[in-house]
BALOBA-1460 file (C-alpha; in Angstrom, 3 decimals):
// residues 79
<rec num="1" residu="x" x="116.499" y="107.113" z="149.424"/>
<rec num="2" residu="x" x="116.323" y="110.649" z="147.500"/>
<rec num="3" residu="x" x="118.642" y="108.293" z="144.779"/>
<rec num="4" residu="x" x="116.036" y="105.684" z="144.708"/>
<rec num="5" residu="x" x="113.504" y="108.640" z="143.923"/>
<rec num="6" residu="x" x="115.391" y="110.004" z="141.165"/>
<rec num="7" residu="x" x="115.696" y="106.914" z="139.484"/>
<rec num="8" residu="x" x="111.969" y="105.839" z="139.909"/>
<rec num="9" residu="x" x="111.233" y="108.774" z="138.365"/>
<rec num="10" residu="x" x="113.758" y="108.744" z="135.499"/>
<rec num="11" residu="x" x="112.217" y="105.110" z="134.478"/>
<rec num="12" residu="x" x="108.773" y="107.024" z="134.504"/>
<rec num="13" residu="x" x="109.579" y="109.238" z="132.195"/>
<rec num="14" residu="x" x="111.471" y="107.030" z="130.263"/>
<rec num="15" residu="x" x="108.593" y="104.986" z="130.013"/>
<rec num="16" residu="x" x="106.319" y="107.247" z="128.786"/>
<rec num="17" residu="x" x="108.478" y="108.839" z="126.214"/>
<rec num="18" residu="x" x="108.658" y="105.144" z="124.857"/>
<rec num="19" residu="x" x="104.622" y="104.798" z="125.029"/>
<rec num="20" residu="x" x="104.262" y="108.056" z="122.982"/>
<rec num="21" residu="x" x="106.439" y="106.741" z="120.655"/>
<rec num="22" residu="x" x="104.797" y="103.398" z="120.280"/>
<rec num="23" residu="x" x="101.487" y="105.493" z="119.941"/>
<rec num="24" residu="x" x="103.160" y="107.616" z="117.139"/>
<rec num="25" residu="x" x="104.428" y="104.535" z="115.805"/>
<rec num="26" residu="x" x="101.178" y="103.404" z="115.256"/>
<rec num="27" residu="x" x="99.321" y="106.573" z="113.986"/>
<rec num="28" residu="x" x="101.824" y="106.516" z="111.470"/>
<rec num="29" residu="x" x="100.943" y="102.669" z="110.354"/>
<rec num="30" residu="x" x="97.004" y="103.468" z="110.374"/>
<rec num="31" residu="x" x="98.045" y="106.451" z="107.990"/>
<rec num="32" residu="x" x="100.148" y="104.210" z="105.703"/>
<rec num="33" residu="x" x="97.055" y="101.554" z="105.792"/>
<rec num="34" residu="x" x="94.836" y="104.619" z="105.337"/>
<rec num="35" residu="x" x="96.911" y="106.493" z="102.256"/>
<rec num="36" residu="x" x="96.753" y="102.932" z="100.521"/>
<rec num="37" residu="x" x="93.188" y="102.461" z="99.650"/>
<rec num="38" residu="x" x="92.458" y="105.987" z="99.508"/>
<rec num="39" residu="x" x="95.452" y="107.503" z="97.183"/>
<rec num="40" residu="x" x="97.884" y="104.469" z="96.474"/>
<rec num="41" residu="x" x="99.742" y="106.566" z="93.343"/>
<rec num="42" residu="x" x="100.994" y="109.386" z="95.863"/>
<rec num="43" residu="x" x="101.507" y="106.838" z="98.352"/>
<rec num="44" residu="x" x="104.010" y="104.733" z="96.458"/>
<rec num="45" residu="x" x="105.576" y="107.795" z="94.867"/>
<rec num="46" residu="x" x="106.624" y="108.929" z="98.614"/>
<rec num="47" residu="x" x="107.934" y="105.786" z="99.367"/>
<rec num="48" residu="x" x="109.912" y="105.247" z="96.269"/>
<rec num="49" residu="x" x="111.248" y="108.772" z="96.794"/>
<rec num="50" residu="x" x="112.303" y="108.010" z="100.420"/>
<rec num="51" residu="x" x="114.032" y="104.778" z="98.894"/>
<rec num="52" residu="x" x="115.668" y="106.931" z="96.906"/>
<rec num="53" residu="x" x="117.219" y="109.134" z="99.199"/>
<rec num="54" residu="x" x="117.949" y="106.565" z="101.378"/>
<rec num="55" residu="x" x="119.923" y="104.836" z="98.527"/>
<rec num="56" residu="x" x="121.848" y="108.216" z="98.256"/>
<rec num="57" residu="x" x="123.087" y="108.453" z="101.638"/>
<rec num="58" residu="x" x="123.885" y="104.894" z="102.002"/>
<rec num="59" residu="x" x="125.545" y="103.909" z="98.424"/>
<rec num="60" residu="x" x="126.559" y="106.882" z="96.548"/>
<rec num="61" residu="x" x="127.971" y="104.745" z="93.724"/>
<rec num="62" residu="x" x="124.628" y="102.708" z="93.594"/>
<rec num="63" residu="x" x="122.645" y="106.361" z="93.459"/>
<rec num="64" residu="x" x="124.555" y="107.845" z="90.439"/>
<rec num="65" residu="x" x="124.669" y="104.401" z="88.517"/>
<rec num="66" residu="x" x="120.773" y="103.877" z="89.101"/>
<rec num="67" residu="x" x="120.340" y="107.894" z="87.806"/>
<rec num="68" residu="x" x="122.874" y="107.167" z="84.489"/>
<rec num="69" residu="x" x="120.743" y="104.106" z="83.754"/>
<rec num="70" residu="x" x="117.401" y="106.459" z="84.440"/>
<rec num="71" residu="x" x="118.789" y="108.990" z="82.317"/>
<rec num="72" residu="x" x="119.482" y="106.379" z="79.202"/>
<rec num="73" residu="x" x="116.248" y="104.629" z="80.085"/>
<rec num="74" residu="x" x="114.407" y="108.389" z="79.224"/>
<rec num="75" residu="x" x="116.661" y="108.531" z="76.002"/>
<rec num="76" residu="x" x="115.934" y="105.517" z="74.830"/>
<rec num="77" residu="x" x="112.204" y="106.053" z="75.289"/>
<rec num="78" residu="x" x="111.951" y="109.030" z="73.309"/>
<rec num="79" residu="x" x="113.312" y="107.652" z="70.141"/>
C-alpha cells in the first residue's frame, strides 16, 4: 500500500510539472502573438538570430558557408 502511495503521488507531481509547462508554453505563444503587432522588427530579428545559432550547432559547414556568402554579399554591396 505505502508503494501505491508513492506512486500516486509521483504521477501528481508529474502532472503538475507538465501543466506548468503547458501554461508556460502558452505565455510564451501570447508573447510571440503579442511582440508581433506591437514590435515585429525586433521580433523577427530574435528569431532569425535563434535560427542562426541553431544552424551553428546543428550544421557547422552550413553556418560558415552561409557567413562567407554574408561576408561577400556586404562586399559586393559596398561597391
Amino acid at each position: 500500500m505505502k508503494w501505491l502511495g508513492i506512486f500516486l503521488v509521483a504521477g501528481a507531481i508529474i502532472a503538475a510539472g507538465q501543466a506548468v509547462a503547458v501554461v508556460l508554453g502558452l505565455a510564451i505563444l501570447i508573447g510571440l502573438v503579442i511582440a508581433l503587432f506591437e514590435c515585429p522588427r525586433e521580433l523577427f530579428g530574435m528569431i532569425g538570430l535563434c535560427l542562426f545559432g541553431a544552424l551553428m550547432q546543428a550544421q557547422p559547414l552550413a553556418f560558415i558557408a552561409l557567413v562567407a556568402l554574408m561576408v561577400i554579399a556586404n562586399m559586393l554591396r559596398r561597391r
